[in-house]
BAZAZA-424688 format. One record per residue: residue in one letter; chain; y, x, z of N, C-alpha, C, O in turn. Coordinates in pm, 1 decimal. Example, Ala and Ser with C-alpha at 12.3 -4.5 7.8 and 13.67 -1.06 7.14 Angstrom:
BEGIN
+------+-------+----------+----------+----------+----------+----------+----------+----------+----------+----------+----------+----------+----------+
: rest : kette :       ny :       nx :       nz :      cay :      cax :      caz :       cy :       cx :       cz :       oy :       ox :       oz :
+------+-------+----------+----------+----------+----------+----------+----------+----------+----------+----------+----------+----------+----------+
:    A :     A :   -569.0 :   1319.0 :    780.0 :   -450.0 :   1230.0 :    780.0 :   -330.0 :   1320.0 :    780.0 :   -331.9 :   1423.6 :    846.5 :
:    S :     A :   -225.0 :   1285.0 :    708.0 :   -106.0 :   1367.0 :    714.0 :      3.0 :   1290.0 :    787.0 :    113.8 :   1340.9 :    803.9 :
+------+-------+----------+----------+----------+----------+----------+----------+----------+----------+----------+----------+----------+----------+
***
This chain:
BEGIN
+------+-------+----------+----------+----------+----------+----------+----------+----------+----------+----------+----------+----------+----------+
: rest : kette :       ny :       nx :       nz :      cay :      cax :      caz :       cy :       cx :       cz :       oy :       ox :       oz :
+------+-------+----------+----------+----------+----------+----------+----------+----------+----------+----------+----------+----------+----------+
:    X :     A :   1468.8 :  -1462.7 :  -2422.6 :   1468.2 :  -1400.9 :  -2291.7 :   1333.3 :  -1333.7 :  -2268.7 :   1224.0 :  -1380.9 :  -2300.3 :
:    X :     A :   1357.1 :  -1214.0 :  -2207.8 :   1193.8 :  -1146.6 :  -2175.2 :   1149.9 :  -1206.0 :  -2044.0 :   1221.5 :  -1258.8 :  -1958.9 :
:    X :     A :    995.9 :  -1184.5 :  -2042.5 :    918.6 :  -1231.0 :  -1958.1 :    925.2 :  -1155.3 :  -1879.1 :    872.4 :  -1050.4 :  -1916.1 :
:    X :     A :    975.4 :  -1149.8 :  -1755.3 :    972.9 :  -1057.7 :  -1630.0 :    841.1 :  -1134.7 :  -1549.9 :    801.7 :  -1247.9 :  -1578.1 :
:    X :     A :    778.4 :  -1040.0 :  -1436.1 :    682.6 :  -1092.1 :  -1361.5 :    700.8 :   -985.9 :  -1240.8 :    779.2 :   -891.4 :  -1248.6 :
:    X :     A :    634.3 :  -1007.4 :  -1149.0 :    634.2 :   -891.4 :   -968.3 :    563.7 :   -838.3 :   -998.7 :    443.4 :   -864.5 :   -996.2 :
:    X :     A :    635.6 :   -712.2 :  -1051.8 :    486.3 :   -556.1 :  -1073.3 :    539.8 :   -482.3 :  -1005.8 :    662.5 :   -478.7 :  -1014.9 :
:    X :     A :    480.3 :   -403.4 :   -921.6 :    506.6 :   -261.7 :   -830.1 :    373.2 :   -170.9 :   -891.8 :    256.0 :   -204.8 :   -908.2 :
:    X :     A :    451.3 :    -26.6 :   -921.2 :    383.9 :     66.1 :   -957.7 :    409.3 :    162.4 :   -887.5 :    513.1 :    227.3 :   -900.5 :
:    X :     A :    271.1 :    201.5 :   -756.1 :    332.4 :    333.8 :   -662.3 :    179.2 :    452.3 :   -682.8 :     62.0 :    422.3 :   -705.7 :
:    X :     A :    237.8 :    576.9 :   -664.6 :    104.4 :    657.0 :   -620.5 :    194.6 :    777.6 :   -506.4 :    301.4 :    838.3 :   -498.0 :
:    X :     A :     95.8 :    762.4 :   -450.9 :    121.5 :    831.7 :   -303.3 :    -16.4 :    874.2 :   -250.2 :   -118.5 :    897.6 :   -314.9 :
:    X :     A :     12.5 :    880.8 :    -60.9 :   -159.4 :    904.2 :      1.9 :   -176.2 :    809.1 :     59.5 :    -82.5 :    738.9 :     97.4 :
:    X :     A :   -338.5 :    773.1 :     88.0 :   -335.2 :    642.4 :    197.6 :   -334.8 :    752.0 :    368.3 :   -384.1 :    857.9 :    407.0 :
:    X :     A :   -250.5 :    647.3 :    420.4 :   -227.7 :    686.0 :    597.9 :   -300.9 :    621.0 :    627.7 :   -225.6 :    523.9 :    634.7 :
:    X :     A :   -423.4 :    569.6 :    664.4 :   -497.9 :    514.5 :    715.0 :   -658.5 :    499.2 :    627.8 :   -666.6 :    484.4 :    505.9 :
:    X :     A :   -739.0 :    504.4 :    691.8 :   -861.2 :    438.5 :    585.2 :   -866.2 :    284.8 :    538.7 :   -762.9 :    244.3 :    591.8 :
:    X :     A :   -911.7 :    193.7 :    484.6 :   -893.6 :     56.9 :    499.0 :   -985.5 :    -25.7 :    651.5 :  -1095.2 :     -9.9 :    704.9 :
:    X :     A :   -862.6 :   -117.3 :    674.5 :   -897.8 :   -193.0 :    748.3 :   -967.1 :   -295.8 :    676.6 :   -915.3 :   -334.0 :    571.6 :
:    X :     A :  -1092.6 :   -356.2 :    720.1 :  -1099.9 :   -485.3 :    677.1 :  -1200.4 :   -585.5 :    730.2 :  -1314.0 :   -557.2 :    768.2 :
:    X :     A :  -1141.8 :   -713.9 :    728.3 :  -1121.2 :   -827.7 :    771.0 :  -1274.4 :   -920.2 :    703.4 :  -1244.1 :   -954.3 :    589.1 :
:    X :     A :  -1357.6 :   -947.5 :    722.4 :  -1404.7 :  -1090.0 :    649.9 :  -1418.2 :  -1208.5 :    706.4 :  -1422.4 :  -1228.6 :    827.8 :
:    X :     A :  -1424.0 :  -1273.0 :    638.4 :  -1362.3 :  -1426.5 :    700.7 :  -1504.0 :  -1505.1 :    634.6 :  -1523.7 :  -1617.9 :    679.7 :
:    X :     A :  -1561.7 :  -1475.5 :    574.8 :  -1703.6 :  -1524.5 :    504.5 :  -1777.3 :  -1431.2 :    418.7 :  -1754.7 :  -1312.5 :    395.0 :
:    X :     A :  -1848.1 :  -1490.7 :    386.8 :  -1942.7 :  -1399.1 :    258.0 :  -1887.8 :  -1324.0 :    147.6 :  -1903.7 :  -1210.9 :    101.6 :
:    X :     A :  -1805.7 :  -1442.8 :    116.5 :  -1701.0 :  -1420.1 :    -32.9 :  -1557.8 :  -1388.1 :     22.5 :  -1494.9 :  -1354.4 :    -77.8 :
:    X :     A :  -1482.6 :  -1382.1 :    119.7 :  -1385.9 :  -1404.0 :    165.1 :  -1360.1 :  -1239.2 :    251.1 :  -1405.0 :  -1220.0 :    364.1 :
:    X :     A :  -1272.2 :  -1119.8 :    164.4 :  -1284.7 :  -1042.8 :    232.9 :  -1125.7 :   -957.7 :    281.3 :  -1109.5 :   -910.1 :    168.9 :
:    X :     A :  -1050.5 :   -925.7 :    329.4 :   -904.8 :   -862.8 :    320.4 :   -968.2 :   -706.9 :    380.5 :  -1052.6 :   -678.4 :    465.3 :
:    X :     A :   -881.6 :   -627.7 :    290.6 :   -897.0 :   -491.3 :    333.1 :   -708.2 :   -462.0 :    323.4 :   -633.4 :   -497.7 :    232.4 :
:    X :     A :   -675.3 :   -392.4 :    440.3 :   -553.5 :   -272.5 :    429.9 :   -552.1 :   -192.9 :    465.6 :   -632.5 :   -157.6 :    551.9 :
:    X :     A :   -456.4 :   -117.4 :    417.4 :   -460.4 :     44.0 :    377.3 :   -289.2 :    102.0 :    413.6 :   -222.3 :     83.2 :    312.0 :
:    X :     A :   -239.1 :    138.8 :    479.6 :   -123.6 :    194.7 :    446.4 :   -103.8 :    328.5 :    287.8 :   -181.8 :    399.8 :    224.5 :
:    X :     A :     11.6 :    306.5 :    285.6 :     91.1 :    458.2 :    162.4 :    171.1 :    483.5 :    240.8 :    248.8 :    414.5 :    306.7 :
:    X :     A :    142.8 :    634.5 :    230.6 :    281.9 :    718.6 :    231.4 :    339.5 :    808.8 :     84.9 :    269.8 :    889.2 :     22.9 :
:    X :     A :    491.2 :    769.1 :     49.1 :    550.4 :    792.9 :    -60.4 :    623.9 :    923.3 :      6.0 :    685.5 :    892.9 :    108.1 :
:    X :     A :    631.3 :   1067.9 :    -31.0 :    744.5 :   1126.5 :      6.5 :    799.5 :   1126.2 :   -146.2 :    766.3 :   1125.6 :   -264.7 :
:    X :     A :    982.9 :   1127.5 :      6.7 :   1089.2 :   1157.6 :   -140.4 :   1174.0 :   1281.3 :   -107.3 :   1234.1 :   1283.5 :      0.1 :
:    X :     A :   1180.8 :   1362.0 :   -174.1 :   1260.3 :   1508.8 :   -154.2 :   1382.3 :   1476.9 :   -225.2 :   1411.9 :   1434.3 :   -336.8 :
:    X :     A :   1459.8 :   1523.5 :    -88.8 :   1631.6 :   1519.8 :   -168.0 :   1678.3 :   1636.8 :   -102.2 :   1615.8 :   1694.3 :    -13.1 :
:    X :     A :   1797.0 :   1673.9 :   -150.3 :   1914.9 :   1723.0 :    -65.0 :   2053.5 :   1623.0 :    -16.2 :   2105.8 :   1526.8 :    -72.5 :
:    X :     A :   2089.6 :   1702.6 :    131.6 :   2171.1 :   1614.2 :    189.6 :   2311.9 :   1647.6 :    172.7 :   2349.7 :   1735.4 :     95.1 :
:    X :     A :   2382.8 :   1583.6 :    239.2 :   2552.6 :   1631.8 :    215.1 :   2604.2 :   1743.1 :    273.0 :   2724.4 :   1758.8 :    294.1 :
:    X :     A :   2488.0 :   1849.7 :    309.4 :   2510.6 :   1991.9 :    395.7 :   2404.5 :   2100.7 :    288.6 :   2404.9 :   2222.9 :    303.4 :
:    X :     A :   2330.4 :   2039.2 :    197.6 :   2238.5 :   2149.3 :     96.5 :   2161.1 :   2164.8 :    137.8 :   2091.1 :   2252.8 :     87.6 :
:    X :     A :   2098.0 :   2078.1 :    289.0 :   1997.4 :   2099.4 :    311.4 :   1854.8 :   2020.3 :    259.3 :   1859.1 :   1898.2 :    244.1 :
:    X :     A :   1729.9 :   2094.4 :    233.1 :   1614.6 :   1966.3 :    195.3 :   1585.1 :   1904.8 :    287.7 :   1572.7 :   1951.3 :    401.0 :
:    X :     A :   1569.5 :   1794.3 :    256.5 :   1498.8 :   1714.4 :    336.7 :   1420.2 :   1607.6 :    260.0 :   1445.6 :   1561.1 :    148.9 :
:    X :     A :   1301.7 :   1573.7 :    357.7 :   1214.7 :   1506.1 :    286.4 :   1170.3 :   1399.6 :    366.4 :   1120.4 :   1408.9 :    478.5 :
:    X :     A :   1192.2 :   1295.9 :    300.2 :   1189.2 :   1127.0 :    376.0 :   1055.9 :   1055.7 :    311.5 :   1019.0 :   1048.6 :    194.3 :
:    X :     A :    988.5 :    997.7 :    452.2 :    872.4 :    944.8 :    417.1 :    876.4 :    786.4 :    396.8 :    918.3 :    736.2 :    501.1 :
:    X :     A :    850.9 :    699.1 :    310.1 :    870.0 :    562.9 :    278.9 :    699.3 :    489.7 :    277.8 :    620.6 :    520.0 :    188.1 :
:    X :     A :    665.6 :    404.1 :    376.9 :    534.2 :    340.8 :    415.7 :    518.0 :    220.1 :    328.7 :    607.9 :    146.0 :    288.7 :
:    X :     A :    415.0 :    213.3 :    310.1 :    402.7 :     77.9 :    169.5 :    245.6 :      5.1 :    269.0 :    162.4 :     71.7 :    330.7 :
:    X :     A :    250.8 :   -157.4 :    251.8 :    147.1 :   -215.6 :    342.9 :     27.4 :   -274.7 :    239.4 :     49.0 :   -388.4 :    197.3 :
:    X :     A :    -83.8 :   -215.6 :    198.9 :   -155.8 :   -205.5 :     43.3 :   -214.1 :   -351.1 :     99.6 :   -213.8 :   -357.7 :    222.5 :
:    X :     A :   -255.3 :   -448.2 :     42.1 :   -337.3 :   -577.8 :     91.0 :   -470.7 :   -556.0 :    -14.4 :   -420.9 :   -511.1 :   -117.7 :
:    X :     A :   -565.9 :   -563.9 :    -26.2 :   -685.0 :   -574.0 :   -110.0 :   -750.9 :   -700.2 :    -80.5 :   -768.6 :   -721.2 :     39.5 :
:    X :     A :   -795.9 :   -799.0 :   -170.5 :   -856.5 :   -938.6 :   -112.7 :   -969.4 :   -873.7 :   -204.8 :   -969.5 :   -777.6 :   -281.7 :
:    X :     A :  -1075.2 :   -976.1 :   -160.6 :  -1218.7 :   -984.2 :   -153.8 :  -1329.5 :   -855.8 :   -245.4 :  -1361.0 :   -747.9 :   -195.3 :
:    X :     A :  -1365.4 :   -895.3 :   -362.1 :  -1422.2 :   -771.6 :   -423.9 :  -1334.4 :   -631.5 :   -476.1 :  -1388.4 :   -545.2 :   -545.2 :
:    X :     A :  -1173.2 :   -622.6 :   -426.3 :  -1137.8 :   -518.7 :   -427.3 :  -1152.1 :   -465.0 :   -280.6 :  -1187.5 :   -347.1 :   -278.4 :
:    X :     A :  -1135.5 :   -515.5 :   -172.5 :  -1180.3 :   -483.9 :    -56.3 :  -1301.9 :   -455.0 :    -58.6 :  -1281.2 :   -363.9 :     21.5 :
:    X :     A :  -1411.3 :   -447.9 :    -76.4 :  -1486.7 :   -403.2 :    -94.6 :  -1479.7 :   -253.5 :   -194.2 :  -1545.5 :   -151.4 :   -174.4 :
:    X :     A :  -1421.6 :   -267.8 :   -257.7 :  -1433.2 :   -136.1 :   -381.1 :  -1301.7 :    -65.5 :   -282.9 :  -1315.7 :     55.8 :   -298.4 :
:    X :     A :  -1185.9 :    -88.9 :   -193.2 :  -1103.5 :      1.0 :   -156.7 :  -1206.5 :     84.0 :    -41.3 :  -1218.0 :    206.6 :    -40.7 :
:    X :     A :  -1274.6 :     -4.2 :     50.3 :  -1342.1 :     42.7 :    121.3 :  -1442.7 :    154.9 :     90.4 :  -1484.2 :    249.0 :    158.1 :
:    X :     A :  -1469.3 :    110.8 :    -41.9 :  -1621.1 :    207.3 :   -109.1 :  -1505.8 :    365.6 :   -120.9 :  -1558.9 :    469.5 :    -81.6 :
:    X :     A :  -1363.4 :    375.6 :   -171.0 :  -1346.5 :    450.5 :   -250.9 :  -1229.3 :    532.2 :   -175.0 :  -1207.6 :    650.8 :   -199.7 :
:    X :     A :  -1149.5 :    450.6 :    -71.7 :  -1035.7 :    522.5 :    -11.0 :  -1054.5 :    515.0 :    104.8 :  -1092.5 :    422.0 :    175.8 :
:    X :     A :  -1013.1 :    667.3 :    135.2 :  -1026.5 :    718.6 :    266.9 :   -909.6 :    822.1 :    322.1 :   -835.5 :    865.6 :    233.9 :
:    X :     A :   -889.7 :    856.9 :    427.5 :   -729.5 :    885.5 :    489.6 :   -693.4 :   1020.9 :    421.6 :   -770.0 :   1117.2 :    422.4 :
:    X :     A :   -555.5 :   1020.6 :    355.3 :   -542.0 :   1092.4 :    279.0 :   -514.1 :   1146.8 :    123.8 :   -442.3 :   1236.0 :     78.5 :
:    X :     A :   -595.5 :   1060.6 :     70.6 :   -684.4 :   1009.0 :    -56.7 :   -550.6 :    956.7 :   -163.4 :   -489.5 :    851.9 :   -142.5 :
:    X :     A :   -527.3 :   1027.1 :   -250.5 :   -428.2 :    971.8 :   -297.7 :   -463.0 :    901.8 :   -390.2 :   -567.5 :    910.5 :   -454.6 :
:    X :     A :   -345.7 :    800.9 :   -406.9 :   -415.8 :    683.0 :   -450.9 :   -234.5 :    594.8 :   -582.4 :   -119.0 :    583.0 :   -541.5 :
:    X :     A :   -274.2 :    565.2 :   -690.9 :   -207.5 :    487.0 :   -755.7 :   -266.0 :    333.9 :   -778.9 :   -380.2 :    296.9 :   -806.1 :
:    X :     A :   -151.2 :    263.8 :   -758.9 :   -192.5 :    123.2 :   -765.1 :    -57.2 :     45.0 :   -861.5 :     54.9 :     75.8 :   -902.0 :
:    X :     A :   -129.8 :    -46.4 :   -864.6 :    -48.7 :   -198.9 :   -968.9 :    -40.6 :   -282.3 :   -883.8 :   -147.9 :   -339.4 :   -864.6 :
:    X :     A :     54.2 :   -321.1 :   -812.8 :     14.9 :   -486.8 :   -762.7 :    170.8 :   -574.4 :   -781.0 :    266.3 :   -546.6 :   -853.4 :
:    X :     A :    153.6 :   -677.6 :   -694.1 :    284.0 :   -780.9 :   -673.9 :    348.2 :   -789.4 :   -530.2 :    290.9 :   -835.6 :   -431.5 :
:    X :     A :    426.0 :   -758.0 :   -532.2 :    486.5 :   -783.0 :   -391.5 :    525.9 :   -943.1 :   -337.0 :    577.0 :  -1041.9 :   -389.7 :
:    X :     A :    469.1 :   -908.0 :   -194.7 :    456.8 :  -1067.7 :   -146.5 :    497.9 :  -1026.4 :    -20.2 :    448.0 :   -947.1 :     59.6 :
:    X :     A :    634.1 :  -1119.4 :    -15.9 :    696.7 :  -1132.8 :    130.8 :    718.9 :  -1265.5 :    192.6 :    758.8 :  -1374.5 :    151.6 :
:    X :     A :    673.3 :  -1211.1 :    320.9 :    615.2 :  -1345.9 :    466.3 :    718.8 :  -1343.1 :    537.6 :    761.9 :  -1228.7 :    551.6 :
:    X :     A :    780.6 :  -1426.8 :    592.1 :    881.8 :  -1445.5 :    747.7 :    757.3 :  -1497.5 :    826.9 :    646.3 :  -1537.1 :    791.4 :
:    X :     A :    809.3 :  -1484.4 :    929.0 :    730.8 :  -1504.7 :   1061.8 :    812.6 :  -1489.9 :   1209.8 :    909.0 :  -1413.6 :   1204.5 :
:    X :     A :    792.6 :  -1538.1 :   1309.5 :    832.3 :  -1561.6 :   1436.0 :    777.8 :  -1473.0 :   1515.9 :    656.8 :  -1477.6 :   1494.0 :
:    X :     A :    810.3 :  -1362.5 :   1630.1 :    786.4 :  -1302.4 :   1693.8 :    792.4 :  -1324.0 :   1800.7 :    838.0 :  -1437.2 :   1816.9 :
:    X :     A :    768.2 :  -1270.5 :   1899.9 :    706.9 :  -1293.6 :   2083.6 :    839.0 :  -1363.1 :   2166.1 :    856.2 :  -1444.5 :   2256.9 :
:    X :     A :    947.1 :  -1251.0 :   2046.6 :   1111.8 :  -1281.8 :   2102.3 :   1165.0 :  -1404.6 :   2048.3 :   1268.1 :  -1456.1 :   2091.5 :
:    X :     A :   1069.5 :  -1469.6 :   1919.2 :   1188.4 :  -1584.7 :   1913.8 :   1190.7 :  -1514.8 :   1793.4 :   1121.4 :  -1586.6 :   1721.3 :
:    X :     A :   1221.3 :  -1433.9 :   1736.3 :   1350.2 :  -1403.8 :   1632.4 :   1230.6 :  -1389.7 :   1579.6 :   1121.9 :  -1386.7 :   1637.1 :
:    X :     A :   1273.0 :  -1374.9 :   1386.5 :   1255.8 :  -1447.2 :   1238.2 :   1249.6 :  -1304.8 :   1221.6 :   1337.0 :  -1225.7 :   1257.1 :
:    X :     A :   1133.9 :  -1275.1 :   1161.8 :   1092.6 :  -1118.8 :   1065.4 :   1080.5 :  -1141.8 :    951.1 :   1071.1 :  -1251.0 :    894.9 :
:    X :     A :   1080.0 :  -1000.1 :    893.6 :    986.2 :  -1052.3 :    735.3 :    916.2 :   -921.5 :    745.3 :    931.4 :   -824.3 :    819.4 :
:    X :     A :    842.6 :   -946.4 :    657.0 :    690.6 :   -840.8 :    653.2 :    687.6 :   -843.6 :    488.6 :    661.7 :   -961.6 :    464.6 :
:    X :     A :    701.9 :   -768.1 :    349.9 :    640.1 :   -694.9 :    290.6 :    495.9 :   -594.4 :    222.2 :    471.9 :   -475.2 :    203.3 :
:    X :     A :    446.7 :   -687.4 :    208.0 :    320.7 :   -625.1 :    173.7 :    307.2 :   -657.6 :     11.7 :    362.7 :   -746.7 :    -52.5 :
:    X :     A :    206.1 :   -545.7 :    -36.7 :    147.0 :   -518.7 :   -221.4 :     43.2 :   -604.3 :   -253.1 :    -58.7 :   -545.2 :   -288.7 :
:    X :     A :     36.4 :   -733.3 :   -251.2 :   -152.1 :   -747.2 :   -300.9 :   -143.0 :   -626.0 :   -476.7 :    -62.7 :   -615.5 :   -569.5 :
:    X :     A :   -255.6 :   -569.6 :   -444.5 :   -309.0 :   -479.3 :   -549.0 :   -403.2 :   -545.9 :   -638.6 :   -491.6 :   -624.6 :   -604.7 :
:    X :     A :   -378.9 :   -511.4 :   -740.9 :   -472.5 :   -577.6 :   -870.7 :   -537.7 :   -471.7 :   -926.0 :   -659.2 :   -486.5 :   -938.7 :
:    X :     A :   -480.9 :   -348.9 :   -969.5 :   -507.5 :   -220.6 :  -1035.3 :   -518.8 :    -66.5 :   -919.3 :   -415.4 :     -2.4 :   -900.8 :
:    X :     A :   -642.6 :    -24.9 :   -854.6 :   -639.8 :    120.1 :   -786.8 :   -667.8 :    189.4 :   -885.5 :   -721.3 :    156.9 :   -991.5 :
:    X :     A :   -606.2 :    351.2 :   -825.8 :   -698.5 :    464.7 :   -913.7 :   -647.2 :    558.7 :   -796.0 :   -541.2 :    586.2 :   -739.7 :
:    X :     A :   -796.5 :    596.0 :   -790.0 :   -830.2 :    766.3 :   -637.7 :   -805.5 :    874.3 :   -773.2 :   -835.9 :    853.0 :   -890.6 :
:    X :     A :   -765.0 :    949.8 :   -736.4 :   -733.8 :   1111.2 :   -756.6 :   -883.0 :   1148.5 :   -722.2 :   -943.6 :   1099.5 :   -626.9 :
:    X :     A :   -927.2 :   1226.1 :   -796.3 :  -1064.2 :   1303.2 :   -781.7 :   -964.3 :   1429.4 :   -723.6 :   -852.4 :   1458.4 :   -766.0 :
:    X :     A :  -1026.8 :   1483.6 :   -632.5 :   -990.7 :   1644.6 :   -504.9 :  -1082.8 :   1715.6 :   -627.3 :  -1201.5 :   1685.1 :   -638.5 :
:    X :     A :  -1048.6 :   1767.8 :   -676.1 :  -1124.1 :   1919.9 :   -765.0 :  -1104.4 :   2047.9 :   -677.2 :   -999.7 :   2110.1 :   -658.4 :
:    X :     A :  -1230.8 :   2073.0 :   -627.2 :  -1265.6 :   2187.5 :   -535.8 :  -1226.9 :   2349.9 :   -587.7 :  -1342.9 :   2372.3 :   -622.3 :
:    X :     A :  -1172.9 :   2448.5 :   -612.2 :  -1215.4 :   2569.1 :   -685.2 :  -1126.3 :   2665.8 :   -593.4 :  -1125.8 :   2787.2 :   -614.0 :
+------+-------+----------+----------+----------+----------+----------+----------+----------+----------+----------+----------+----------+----------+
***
C-alpha cells in the first residue's frame, strides 16, 4: 500500500498582508488569506471567473519569514497540510473552519520592464 499523507499544493495571490499574532518570544502565528481564480464557461458560453479563498496559517519562524516576504497581492505558492477545527458560534450552532498550516512558501519575484 502507498504512503498517502495531507499535502495541499496551491499558488495564487495573497488578499491580505499577514496578520500576526505572538504569544511569546518563540511562539509566533502569522495569516494570510489566497485568492485562487478559476476560469470556466457556463451552460450559456458565457466566461466566467470564480474566486476560491484559502486561510494560509504560518507558525513561528515561518511567521516571521511570511511577514518579511508577503505582502497584498504578492503571489505566492505554498506546500502545506490541511487542518480542520469545529467550533461553536454566538448562535449555538457547530462550524468548521479549514485552514493550510504551510511548511513550503515561494513569492514570485514582480520583474519590472
Amino acid at each position: 500500500m502507498k504512503n498517502f499523507r495531507n499535502s495541499v499544493y496551491l499558488t495564487g495571490l495573497a488578499g491580505t498582508d499577514p496578520i500576526v499574532v505572538s504569544f511569546s518570544d518563540e511562539k509566533k502565528l502569522a495569516r494570510v488569506s489566497l485568492a485562487i481564480n478559476e476560469f470556466y464557461k457556463n451552460s450559456a458560453g458565457e466566461a466566467v471567473c470564480q474566486t476560491q479563498w484559502f486561510n494560509l496559517v504560518f507558525w513561528n519562524k515561518k511567521a516571521d519569514l511570511a511577514l518579511q516576504l508577503i505582502k497584498k497581492g504578492a503571489e505566492l505558492s505554498i506546500e502545506g497540510s490541511l487542518n480542520v477545527q469545529s467550533y461553536t458560534d454566538k448562535k449555538g450552532e457547530q462550524r468548521l473552519t479549514t485552514e493550510i498550516f504551510v511548511n513550503h512558501l515561494e513569492v514570485a519575484e514582480k520583474i519590472e520592464g
